[in-house]
N, C-alpha and C positions, 0 to 999 in steps of 0.2 A: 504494500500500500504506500503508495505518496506521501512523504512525509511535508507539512503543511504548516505554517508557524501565524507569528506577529505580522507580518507583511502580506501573507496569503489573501489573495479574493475571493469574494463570492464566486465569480466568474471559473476561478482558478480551481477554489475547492469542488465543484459541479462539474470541471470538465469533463468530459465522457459522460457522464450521470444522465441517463434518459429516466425523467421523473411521468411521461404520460398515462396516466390513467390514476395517481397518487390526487387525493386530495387535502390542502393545509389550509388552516388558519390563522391569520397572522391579525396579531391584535395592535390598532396606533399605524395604521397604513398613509397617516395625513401628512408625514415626514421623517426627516432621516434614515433610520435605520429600517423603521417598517416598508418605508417604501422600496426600500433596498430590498432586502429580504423576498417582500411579494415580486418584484422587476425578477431578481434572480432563479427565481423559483419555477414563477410561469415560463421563464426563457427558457425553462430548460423541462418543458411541458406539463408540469402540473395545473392541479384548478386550482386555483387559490382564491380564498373569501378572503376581504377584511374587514376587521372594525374600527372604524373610528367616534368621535363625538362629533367633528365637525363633515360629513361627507361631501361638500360643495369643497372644500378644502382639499380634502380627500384627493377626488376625482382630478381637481387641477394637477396636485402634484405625480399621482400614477399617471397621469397622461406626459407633463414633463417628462417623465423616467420614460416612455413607451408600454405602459403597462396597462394599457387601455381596457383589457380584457377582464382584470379583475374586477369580484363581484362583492357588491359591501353592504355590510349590514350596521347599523345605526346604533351604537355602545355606546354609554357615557361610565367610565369605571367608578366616577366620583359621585355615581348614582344607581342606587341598586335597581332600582325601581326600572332605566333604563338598560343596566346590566341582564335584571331577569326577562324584559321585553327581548333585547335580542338573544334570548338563549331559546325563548320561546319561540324564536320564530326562526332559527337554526332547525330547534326540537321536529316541529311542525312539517319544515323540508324534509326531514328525515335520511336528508344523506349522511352516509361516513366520513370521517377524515381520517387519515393516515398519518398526519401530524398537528399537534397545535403547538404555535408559538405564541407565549403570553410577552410582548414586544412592549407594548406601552410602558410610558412613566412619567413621571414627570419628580424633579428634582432641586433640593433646596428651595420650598415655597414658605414665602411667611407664614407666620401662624395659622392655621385656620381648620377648617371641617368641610367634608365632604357634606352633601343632602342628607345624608343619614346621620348625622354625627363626628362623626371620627375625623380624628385627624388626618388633613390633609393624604400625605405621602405612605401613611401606614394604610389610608383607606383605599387611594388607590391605586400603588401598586401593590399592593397583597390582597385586602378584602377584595374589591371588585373583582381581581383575576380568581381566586377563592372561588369566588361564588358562580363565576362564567365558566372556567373551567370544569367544576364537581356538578355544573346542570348539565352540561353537555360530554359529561364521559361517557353516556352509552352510546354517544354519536364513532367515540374513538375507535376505532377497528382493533381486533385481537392483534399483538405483534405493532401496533405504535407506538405513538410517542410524544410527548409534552416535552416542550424543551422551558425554562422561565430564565429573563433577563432579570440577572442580578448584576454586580457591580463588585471592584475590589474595595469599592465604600461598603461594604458590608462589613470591613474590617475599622468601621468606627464607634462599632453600637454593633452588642447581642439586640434582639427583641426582648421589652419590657413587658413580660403580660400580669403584673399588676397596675401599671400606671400605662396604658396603651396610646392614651392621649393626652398626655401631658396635662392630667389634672393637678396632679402635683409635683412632677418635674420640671425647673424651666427648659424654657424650651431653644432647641436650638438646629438651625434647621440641616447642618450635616449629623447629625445626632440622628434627627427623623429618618435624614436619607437612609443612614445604615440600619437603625432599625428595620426599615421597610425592603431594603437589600438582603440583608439575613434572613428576613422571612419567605423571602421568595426561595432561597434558597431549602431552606425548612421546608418547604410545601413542598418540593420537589423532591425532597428524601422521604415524606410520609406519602405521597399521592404516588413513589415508586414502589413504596411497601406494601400499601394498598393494591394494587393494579397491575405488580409484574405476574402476579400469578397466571395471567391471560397474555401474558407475554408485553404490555404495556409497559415501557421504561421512561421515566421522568429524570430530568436533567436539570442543573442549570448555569448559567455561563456569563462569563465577564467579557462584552465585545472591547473593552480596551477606552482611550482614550479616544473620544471624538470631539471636534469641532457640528454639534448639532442645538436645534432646536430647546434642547433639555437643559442648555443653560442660560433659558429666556430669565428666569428670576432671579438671575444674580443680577447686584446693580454695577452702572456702568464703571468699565475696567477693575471689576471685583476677579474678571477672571484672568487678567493678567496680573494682576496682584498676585494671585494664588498658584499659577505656576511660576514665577518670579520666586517665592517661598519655596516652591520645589525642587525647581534647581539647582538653587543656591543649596538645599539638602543632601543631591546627588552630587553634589560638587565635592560637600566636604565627605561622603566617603568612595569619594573614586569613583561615581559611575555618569555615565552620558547623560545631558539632558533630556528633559522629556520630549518625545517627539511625537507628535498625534498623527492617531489614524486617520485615512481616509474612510469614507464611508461606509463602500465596498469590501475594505481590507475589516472593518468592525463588524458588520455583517456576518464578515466569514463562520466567524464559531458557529453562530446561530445555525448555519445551513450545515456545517460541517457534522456539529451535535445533533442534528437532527435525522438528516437523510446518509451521512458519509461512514462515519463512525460508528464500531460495535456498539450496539444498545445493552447487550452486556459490561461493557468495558464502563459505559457514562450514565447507566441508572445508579442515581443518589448518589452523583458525584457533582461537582464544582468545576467547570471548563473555563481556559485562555486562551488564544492562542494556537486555537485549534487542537487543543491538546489535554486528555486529564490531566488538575494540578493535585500533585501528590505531596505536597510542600506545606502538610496540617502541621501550623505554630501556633503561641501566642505569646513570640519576642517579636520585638519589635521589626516594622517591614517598611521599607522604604515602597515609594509609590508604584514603581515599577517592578519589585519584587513580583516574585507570582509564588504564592499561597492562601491561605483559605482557614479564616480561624477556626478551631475545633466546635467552637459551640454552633457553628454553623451544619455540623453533619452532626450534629448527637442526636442519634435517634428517639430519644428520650422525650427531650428538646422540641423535638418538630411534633413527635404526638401530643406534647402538650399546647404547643400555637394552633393544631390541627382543632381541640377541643376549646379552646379559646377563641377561637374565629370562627368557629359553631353558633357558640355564644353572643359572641358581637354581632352576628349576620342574624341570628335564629331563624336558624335552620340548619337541621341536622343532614348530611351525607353519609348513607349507610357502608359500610365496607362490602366488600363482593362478597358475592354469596362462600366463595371458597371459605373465606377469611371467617363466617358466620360457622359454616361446618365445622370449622376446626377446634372454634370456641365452643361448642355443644360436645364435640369428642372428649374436648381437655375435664 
């Protein structure tokens, strides 16, 4: 197999890859990476649905890319209410997918709450995807696969499931980010524990550094402020500045982990780079590092966010019937 790294494409990692007759869904298709993601995908003959909240946005930007053919369904993650409408109406179509990518995010927002409550970045990148994904897993075909965008900011914040929305924590909003990165990652180790028994493998991946849409809330030159800090970090132990990806080249994991890579090899694992990172710390990691803090794969851990985001969402997702059997054996 091709070995495939930091630099790799979408493009590059699909070479050869005839995806026709495979169906995916890619969530946040109105920019960046999502649209990356769906362009790459269909190019290389899949159907691909997306979701986004704004679809007039949407459509503009897949037709920039040439991705004219993709089919979109109307999600707001920041809104359950519109999360369970488009799952409903997935449900209703009743086709399969072969993959889902939970794509969307959004990152470092002021304080605030999604329609339901919760905060901001916890609500929707974990709840929302939570709730879209666990309605539409009998859509997933035996033998797929869920891939969830996480971040090497997961390595700034375990998730807090007593104080979930900064009731009593102040607040701060890389803090939020990682919380809301680790959980995705969490989901992705309890929803492969759940589901591989049907051969379903859950993943989830760090596209890297980008230059994208995700850092509309920072305020102006806050972010070259903060790789100015980073540098000047790598500097004092010997390593290269930070150099961003391209779009394309961030995408890659996404596609790599999803359709390229053994689903044995990347179920309830952490990808970079095209690559599992095998590099569980919790000394200290420069930005560029590639590891993965442990409390991010503790299986323990993620069955307990799994029952806490039950809670928070109310609404329970039963485990497969395998999993039910096993529990009536014991």
């Amino acid at each position: 197999m091709t070995a495939f790294g930091a630099k790799s494409t979408t493009d590059e990692v699909l070479n050869g890859v005839d995806l026709t007759g495979k169906r995916v869904l890619v969530t946040g298709v109105s920019a960046g990476l999502g649209v990356e993601t769906a362009r790459a995908l269909s190019a290389h003959g899949a159907e691909v649905v997306g979701t986004a909240r704004d679809l007039a946005k949407a459509k503009r930007a897949l037709s920039k890319a040439g991705a004219e053919n993709i089919e979109l369904v109307e999600v707001d993650l920041g809104d359950l209410k519109s999360v369970r409408a488009g799952a409903d109406q997935l449900l209703a179509d009743g086709r399969k997918f072969d993959l889902v990518i939970a794509n969307a995010g959004v990152m470092r927002t002021p304080f605030g709450h999604t329609a339901d409550g919760f905060e901001t970045q916890f609500g929707t990148n974990h709840l929302g995807h939570f709730v879209l994904v666990n309605r539409i897993a009998p859509l997933v075909t035996d033998g797929g696969r869920l891939v969830n965008l996480s971040s090497a900011g997961h390595r700034y914040s375990d998730v807090d499931l007593d104080d979930p929305n900064f009731e009593r924590t102040p607040y701060d909003p890389m803090v939020a980010y990682g919380r809301s990165k680790t959980a995705n990652i969490l989901f992705a180790v309890e929803f492969d524990r759940r589901h591989k028994g049907r051969g379903v493998r859950a993943t989830a991946v760090h596209p890297g550094g980008i230059r994208t849409e995700l850092a509309r809330y920072m305020k102006p030159g806050e972010l070259d402020e903060w790789v100015m800090r980073i540098d000047a970090d790598l500097v004092s132990r010997g390593e290269p500045p930070l150099e961003f990806k391209t779009v394309p080249q961030g995408a890659a994991t996404s596609v790599w982990a999803g359709v390229v890579a053994n689903g044995d090899e990347v179920g309830g694992r952490y990808c970079a780079d095209c690559h599992v990172v095998t590099n569980v710390t919790d000394s200290e990691l420069s930005v560029l590092s590639d590891g993965v803090r442990p409390y991010a794969l503790n299986p323990e851990h993620a069955e307990a966010l799994w029952a806490k985001s039950e809670e928070m969402v109310g609404e329970r997702f039963d485990p497969p019937v395998a999993r039910v059997a096993e529990a009536i054996a014991v």
